[in-house]
SESEVEX-513340 format. One line per 3 residues: number of its first residue (from 1); for each residue x, y, z of N, C-alpha, C. Coordinates in Angstrom, 2 decimals. Layout:
% SESEVEX-513340
NUM = X/Y/Z/X/Y/Z/X/Y/Z ~ ...
//
This chain:
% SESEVEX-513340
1 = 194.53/104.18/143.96/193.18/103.94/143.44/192.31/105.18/143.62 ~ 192.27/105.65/144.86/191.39/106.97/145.35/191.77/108.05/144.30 ~ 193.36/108.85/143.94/194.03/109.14/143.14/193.20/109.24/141.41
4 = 193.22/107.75/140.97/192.60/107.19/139.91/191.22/107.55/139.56 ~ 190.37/107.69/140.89/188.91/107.51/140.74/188.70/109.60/140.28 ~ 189.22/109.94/141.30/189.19/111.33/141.24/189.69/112.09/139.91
7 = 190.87/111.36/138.81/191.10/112.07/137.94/189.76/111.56/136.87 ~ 189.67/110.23/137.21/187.84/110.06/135.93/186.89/110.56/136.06 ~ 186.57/111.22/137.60/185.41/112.15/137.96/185.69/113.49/137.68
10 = 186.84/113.88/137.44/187.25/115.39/136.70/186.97/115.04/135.15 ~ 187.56/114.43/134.32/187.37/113.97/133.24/185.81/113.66/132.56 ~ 185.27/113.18/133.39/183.35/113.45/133.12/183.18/114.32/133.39
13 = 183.51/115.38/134.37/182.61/116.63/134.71/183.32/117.66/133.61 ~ 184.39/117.49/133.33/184.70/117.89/132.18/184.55/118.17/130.57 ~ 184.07/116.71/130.93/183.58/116.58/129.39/182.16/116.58/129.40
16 = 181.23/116.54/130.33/179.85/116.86/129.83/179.09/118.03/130.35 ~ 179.79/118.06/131.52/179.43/119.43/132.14/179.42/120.67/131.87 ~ 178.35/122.01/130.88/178.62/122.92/130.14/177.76/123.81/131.13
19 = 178.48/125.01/131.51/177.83/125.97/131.95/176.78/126.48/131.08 ~ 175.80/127.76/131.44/174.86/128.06/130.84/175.65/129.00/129.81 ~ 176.87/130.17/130.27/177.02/130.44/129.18/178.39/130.31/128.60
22 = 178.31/128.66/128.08/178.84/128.30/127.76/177.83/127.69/126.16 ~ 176.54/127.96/126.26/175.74/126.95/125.34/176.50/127.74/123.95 ~ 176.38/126.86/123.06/177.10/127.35/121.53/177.81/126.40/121.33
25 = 178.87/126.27/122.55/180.21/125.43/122.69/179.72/123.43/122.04 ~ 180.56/123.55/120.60/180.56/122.07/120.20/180.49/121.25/120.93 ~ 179.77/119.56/121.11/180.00/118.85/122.24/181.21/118.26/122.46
28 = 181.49/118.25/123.95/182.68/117.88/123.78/183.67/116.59/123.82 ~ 184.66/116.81/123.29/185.41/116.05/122.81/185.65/114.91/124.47 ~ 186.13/113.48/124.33/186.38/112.38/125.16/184.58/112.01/125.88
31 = 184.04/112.05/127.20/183.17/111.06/127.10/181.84/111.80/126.35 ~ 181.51/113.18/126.21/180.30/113.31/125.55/180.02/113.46/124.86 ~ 181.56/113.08/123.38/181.61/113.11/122.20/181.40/111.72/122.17
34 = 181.49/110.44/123.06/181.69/109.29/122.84/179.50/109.30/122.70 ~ 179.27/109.39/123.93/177.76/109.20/124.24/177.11/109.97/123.22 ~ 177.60/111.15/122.29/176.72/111.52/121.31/176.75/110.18/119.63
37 = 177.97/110.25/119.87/177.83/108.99/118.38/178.24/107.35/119.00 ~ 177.90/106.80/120.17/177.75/105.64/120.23/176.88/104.59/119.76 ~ 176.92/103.65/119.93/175.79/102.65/119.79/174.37/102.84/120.05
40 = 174.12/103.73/121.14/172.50/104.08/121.81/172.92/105.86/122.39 ~ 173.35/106.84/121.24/173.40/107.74/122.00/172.50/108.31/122.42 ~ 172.19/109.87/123.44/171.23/109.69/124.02/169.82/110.38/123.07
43 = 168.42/110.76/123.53/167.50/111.61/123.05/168.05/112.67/122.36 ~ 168.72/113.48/122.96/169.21/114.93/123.26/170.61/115.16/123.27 ~ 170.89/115.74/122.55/172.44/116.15/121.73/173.08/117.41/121.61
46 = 173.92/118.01/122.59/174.40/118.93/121.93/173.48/120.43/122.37 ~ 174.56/121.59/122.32/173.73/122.95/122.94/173.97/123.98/122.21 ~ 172.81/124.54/121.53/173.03/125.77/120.88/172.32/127.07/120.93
49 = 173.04/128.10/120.30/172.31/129.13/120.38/171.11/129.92/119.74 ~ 170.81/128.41/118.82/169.87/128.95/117.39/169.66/128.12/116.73 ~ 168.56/127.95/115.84/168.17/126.60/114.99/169.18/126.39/114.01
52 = 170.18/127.61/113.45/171.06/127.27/112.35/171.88/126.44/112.74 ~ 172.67/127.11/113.53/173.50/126.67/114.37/173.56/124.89/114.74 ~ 172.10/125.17/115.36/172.07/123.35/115.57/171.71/122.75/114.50
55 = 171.22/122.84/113.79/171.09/122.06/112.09/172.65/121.60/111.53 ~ 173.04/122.92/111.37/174.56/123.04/111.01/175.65/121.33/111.86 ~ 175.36/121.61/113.14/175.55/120.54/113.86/175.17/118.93/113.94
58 = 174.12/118.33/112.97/173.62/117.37/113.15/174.28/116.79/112.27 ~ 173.89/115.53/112.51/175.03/114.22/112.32/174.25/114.36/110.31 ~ 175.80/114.55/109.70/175.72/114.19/108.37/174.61/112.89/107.86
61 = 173.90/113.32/107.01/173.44/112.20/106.45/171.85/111.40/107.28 ~ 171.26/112.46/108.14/170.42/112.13/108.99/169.81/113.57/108.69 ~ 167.90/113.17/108.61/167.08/113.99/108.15/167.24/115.30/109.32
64 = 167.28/116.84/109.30/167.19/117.49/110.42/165.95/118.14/109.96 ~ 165.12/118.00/109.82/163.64/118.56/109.87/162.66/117.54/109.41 ~ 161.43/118.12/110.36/160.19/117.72/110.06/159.37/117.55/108.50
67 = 160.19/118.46/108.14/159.93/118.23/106.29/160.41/117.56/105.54 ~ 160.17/116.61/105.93/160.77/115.00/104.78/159.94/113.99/105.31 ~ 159.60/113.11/103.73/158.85/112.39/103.45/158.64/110.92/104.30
70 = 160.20/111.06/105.17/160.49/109.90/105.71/160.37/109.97/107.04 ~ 160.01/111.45/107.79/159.86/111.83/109.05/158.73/112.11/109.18 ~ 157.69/112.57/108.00/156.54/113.08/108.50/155.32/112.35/108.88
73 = 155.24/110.98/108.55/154.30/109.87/109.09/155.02/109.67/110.31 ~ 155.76/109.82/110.80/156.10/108.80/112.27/155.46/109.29/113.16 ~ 155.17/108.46/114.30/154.33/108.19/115.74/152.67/108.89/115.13
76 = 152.06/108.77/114.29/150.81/109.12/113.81/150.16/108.29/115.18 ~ 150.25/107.22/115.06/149.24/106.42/116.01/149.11/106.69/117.49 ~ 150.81/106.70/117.51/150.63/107.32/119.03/150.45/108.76/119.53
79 = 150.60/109.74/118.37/150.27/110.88/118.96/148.35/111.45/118.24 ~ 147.85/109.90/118.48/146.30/109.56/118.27/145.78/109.62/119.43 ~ 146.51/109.21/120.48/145.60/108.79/121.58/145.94/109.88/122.28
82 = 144.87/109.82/123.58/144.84/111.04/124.42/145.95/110.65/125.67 ~ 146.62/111.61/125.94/147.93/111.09/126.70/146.98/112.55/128.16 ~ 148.21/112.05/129.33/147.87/112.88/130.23/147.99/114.13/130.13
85 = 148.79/114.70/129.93/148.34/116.03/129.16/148.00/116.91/128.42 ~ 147.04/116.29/127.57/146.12/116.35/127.12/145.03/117.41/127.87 ~ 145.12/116.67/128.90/143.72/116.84/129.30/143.02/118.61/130.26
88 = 144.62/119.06/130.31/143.90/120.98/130.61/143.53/121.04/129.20 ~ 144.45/120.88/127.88/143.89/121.61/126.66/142.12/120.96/126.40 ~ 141.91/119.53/126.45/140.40/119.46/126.40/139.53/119.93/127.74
91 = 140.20/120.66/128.82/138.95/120.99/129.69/138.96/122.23/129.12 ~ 139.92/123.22/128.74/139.76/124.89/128.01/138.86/124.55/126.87 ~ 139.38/123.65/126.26/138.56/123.65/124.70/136.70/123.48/124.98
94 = 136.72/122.67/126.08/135.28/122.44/126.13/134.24/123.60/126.85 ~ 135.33/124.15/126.95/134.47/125.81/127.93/134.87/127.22/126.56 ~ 135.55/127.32/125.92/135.85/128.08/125.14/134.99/127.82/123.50
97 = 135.01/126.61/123.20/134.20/125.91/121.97/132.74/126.39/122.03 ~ 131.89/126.95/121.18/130.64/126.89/121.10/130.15/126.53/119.94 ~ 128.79/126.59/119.63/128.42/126.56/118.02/129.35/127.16/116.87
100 = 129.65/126.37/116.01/130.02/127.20/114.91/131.53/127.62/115.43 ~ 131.79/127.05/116.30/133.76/127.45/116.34/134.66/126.86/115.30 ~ 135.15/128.31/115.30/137.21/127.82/114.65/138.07/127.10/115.10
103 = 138.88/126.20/114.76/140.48/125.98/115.93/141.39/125.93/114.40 ~ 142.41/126.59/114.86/143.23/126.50/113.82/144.38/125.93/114.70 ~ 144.79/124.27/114.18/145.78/123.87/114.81/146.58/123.70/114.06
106 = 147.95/124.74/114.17/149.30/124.94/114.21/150.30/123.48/114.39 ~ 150.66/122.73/113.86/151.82/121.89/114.16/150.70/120.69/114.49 ~ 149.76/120.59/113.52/148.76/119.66/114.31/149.07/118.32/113.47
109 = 149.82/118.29/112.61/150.16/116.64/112.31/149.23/116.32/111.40 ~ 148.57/115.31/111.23/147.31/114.26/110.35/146.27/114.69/111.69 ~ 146.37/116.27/112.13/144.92/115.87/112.80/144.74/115.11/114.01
112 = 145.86/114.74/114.87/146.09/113.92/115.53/145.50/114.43/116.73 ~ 145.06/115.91/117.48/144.58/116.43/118.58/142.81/116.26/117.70 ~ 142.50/116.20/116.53/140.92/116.06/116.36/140.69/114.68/116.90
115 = 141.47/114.09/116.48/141.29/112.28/116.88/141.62/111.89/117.93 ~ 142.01/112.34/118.90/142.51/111.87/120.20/141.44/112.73/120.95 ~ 140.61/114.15/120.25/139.74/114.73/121.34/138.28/114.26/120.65
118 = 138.10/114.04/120.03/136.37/113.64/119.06/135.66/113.34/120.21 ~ 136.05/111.83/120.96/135.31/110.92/122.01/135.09/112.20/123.14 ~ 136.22/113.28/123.38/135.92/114.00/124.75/134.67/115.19/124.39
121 = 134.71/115.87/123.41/134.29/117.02/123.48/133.67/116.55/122.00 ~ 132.39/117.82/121.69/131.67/117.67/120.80/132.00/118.69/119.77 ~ 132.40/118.06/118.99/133.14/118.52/117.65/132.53/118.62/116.54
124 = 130.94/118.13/116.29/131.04/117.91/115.16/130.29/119.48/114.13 ~ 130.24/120.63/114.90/129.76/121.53/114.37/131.12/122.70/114.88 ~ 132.11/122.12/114.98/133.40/122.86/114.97/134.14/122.17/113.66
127 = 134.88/124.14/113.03/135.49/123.66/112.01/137.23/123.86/112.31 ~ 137.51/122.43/112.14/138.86/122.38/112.52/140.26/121.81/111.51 ~ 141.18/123.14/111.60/141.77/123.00/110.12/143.32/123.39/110.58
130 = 144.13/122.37/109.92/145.27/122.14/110.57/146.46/122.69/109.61 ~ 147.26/123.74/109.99/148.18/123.22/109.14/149.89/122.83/109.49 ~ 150.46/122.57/108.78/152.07/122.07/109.16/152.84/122.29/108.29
133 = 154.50/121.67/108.15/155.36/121.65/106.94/154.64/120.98/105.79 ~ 154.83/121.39/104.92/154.48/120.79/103.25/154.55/119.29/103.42 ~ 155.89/118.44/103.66/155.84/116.69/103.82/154.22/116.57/104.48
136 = 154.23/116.83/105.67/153.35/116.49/106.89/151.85/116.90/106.06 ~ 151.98/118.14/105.38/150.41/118.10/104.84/150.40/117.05/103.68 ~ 151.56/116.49/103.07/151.15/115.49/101.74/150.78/114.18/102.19
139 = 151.75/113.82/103.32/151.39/112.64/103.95/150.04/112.34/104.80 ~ 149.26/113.69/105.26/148.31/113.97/105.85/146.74/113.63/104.69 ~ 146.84/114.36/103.68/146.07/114.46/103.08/145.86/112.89/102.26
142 = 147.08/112.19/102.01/147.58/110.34/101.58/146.82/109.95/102.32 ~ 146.70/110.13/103.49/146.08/108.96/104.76/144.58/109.61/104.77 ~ 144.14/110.76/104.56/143.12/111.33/104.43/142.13/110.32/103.33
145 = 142.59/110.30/102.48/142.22/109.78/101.35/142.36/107.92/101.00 ~ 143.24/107.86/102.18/142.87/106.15/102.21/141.53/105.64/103.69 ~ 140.89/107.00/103.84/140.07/106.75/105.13/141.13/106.76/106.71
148 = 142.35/107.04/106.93/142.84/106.85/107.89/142.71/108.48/109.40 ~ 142.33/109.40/108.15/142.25/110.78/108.80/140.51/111.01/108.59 ~ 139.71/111.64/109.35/138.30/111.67/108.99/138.18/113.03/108.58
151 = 137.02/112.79/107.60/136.81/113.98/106.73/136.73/115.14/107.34 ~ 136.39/114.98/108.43/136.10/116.85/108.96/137.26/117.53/108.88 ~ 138.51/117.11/109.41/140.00/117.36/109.37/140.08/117.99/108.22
154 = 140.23/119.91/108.26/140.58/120.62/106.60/142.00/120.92/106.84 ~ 143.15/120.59/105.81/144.35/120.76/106.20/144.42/121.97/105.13 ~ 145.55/122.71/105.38/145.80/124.24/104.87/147.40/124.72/105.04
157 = 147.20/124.92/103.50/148.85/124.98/103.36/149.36/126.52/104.08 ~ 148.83/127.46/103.84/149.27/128.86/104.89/148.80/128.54/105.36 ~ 149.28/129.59/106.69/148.55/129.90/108.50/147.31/130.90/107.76
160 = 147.81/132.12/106.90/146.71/132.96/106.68/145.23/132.30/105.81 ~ 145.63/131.12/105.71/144.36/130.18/105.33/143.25/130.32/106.43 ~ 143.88/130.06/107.66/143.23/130.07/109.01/142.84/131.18/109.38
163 = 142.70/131.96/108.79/141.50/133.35/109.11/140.61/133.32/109.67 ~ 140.52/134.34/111.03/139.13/134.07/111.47/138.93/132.53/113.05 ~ 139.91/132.46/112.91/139.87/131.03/113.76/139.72/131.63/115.60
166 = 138.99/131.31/116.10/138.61/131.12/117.61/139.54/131.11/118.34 ~ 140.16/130.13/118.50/141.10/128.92/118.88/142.23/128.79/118.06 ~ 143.55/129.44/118.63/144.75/128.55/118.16/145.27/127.77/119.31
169 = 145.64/126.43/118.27/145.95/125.33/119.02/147.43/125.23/118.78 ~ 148.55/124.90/119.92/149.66/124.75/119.00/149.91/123.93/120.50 ~ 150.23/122.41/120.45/150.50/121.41/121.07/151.52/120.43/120.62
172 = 152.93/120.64/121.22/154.03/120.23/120.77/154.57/121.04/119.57 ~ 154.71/122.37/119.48/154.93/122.94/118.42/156.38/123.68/118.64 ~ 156.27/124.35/119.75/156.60/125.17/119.63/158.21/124.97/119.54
175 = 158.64/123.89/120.67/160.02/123.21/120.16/160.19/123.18/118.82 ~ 159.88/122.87/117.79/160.14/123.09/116.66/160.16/123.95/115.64 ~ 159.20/125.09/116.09/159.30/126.48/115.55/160.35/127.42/115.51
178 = 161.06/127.17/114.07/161.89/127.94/113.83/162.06/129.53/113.55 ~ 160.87/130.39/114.12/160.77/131.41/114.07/160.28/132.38/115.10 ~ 160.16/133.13/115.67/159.40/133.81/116.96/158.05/133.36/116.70
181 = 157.37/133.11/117.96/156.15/132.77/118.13/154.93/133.65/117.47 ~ 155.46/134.94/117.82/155.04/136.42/117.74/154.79/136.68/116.27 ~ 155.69/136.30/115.33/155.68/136.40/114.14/154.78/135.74/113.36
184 = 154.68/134.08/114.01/153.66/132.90/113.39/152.21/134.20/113.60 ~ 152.00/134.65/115.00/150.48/134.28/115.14/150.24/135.97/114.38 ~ 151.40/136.73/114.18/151.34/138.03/113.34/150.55/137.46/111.60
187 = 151.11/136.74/111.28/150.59/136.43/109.75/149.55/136.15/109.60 ~ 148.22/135.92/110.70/146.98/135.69/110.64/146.07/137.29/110.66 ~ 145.50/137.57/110.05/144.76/138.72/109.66/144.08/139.66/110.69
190 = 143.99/138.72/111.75/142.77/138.92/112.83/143.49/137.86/114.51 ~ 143.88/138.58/115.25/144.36/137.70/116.53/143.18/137.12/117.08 ~ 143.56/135.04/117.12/142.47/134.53/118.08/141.96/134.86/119.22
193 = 141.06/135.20/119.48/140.63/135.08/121.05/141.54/134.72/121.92 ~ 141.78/133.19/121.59/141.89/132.14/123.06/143.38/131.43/121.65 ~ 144.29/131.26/122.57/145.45/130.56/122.32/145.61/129.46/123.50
196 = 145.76/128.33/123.23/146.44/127.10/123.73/147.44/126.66/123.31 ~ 148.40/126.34/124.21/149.59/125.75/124.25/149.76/124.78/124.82 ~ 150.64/123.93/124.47/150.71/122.52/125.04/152.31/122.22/124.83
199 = 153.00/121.74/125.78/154.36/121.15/125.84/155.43/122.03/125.78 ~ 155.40/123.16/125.78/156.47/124.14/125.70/157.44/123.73/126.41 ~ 158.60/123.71/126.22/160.13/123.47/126.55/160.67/124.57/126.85
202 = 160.80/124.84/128.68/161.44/126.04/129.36/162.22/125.41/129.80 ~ 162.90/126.48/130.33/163.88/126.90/131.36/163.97/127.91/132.33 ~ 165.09/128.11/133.02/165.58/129.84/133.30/166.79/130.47/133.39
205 = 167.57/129.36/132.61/168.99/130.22/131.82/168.38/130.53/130.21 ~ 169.73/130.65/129.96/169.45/131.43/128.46/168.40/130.35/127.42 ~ 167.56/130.55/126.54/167.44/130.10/125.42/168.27/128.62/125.04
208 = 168.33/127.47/124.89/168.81/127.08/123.95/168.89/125.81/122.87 ~ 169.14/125.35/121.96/168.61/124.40/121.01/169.34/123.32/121.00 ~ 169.09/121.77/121.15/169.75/120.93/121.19/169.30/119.92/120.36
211 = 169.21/118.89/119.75/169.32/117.96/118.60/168.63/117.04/119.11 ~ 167.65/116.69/118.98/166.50/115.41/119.54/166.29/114.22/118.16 ~ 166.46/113.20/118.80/166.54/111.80/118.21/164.75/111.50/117.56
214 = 164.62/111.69/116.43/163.18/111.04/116.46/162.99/109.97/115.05 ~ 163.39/108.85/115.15/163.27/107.88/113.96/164.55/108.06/113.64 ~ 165.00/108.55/112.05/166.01/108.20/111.60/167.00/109.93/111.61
217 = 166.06/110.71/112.14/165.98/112.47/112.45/166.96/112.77/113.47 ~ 167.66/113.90/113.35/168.18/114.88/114.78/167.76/115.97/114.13 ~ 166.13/116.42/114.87/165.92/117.81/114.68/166.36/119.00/115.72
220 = 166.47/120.14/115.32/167.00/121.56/116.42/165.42/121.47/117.51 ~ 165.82/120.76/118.25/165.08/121.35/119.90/165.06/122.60/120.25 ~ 163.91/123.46/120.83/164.26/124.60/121.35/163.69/124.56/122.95
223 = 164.62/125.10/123.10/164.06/125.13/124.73/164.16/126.56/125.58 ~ 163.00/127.32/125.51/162.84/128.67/126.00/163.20/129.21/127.39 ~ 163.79/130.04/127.16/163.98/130.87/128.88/162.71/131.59/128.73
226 = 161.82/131.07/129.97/160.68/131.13/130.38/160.52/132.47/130.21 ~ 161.20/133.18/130.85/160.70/134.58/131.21/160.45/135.82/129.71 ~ 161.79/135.72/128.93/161.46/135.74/128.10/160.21/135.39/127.01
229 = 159.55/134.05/127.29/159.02/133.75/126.44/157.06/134.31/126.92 ~ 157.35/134.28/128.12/155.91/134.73/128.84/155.70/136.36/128.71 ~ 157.09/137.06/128.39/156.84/138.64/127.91/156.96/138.68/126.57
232 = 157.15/137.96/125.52/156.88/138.02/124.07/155.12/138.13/124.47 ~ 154.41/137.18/125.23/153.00/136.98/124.65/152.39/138.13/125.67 ~ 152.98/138.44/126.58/152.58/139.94/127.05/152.03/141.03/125.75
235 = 153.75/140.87/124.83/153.71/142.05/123.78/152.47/141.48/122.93 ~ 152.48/140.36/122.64/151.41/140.37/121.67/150.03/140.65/121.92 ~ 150.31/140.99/123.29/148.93/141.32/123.81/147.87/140.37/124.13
238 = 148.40/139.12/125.03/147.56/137.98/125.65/147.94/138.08/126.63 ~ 146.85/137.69/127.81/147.30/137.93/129.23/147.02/136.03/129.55 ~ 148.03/135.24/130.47/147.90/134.37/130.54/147.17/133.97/131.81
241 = 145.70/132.89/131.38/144.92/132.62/132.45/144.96/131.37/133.08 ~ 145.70/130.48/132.69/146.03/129.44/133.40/147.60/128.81/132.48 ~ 148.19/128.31/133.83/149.50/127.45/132.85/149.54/125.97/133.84
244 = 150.28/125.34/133.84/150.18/123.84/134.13/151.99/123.32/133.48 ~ 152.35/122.65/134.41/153.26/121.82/134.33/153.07/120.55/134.12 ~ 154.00/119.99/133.10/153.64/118.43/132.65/155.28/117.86/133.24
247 = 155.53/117.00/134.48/156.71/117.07/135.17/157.35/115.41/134.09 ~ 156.06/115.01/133.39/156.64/113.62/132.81/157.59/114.26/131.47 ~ 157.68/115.30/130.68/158.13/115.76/129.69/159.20/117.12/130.04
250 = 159.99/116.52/131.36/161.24/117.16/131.63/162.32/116.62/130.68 ~ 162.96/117.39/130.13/164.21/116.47/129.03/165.26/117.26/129.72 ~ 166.55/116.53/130.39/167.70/116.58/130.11/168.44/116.17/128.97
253 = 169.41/117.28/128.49/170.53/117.09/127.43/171.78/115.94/127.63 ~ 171.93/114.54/127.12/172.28/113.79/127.78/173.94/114.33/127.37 ~ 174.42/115.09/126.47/175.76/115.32/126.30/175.87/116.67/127.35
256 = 174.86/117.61/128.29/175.15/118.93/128.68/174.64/118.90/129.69 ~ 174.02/117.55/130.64/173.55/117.47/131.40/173.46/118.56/132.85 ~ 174.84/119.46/132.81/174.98/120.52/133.18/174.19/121.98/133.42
259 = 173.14/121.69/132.38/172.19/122.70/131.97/171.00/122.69/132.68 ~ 170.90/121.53/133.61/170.14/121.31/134.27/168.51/120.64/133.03 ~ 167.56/120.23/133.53/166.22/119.67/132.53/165.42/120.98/132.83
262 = 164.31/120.65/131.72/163.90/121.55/131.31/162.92/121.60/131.92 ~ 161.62/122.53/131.33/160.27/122.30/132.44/159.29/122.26/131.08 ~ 158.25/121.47/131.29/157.28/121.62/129.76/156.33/122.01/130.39
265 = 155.41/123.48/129.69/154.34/123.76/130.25/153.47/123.96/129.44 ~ 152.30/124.08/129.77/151.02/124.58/129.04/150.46/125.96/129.25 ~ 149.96/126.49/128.30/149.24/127.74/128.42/147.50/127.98/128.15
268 = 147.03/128.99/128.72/145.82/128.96/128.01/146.05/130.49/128.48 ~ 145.99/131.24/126.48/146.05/132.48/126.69/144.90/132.99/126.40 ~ 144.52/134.39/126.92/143.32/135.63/126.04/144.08/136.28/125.59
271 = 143.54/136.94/124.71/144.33/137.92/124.05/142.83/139.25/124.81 ~ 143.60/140.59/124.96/143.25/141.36/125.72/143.59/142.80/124.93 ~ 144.80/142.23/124.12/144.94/143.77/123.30/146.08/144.82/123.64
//
């Protein structure tokens, strides 16, 4: 029996257990090929080295991006309300905001950080203009227009729409940004002041992208090696003045569990030049 127990505890550590550089490596075959396509597999799927890569990887026949018609309304309501961390980005916003401010929020949904902050902070002589994937602005502007989004909310199909903006907001984004960070906030004409971040997905092994469950979706997760990602915004020339850990939005990879969970943090940058 002892014998028995010991070859099934090699056999799991085997099969789900992936070193760091090991990430790339397909999931693997016996139990964490079973737990990726079972009945309830888990959040989190699978380890890669790049958004292609993990796209390439997702289960046939299941949306892998935020840009479809059938992914881009989901959790509207709940990512309405003000959750706990939330609440560094509305104490920065309410010290950084004055008359006549910009926020250009990046990955901001139907507007969902105007409506969850309205009640905290005084908004109504801030102009705040969101933009996202193409689905997310059609479905945005639908609900706009049935009264469900309030008029102040200006949605904007480029970033370089957002010219001039105070405040970039990018809260829950950045996991999904398929491009260097560096590059997004390059296409704006003029660098914001003040950058906020919210939910970033670290680490401190390598980089890497794994497949997250959302509705009928497995989109490419990214999950940053910290260090790396805190000297990109060096280069861009922001010095960071406060960060914050959110310990409820740790995700382990339930097929790579090996990789250890991640850390989600917040930023509040200056830019300094």
């Amino acid at each position: 029996m002892e014998i028995f127990i010991m070859h099934i505890r090699g056999f799991i550590k085997a099969s789900l257990f992936v070193l760091d550089d090991n990430i790339g490596v397909p999931i693997a075959t016996g139990w964490g090929r079973l737990m990726a396509t079972g009945i309830r597999p888990p959040a989190f799927i699978g380890a890669y080295p790049d958004f292609e890569t993990a796209k390439a990887h997702a289960p046939s026949g299941n949306p892998n991006t935020y840009d479809n018609d059938d992914v881009a309304p989901l959790n509207f309501a709940l990512m309405s309300k003000v959750h706990i961390w939330d609440y560094p980005v509305v104490f920065w916003l309410g010290r950084v905001l004055g008359p006549n401010s910009h926020v250009l929020d990046i990955g901001g949904h139907f507007g969902t950080k105007y409506i969850a902050f309205r009640d905290l902070l005084s908004l109504s002589d801030v102009t705040w203009n969101v933009h996202d994937l193409p689905a997310i602005i059609r479905a945005a502007r639908a609900a706009q227009q049935q009264g469900d989004v309030p008029a102040e909310v200006k949605f904007i199909d480029e970033v370089a729409a957002g010219a001039g903006a105070d405040v970039l907001l990018a809260s829950g984004l950045l996991q999904y940004l398929d491009q260097p960070f560096a590059k997004l906030v390059s296409s704006l004409p003029m660098q914001p002041k003040t950058i906020l971040l919210n939910k970033v997905a670290t680490r401190e092994g390598p980089t890497v992208v794994t497949l997250e469950r959302i509705g009928p979706a497995r989109l490419p997760y990214q999950i940053r090696n910290r260090a790396e990602f805190e000297g990109e915004l060096a280069t861009m020339g922001y010095a960071i003045r406060d960060c914050w850990e959110i310990p409820s939005l740790a995700r382990i990879i339930g097929t790579h569990p090996g990789l250890g969970p991640s850390k989600s943090l917040g930023y509040y940058l200056e830019y300094v030049g």
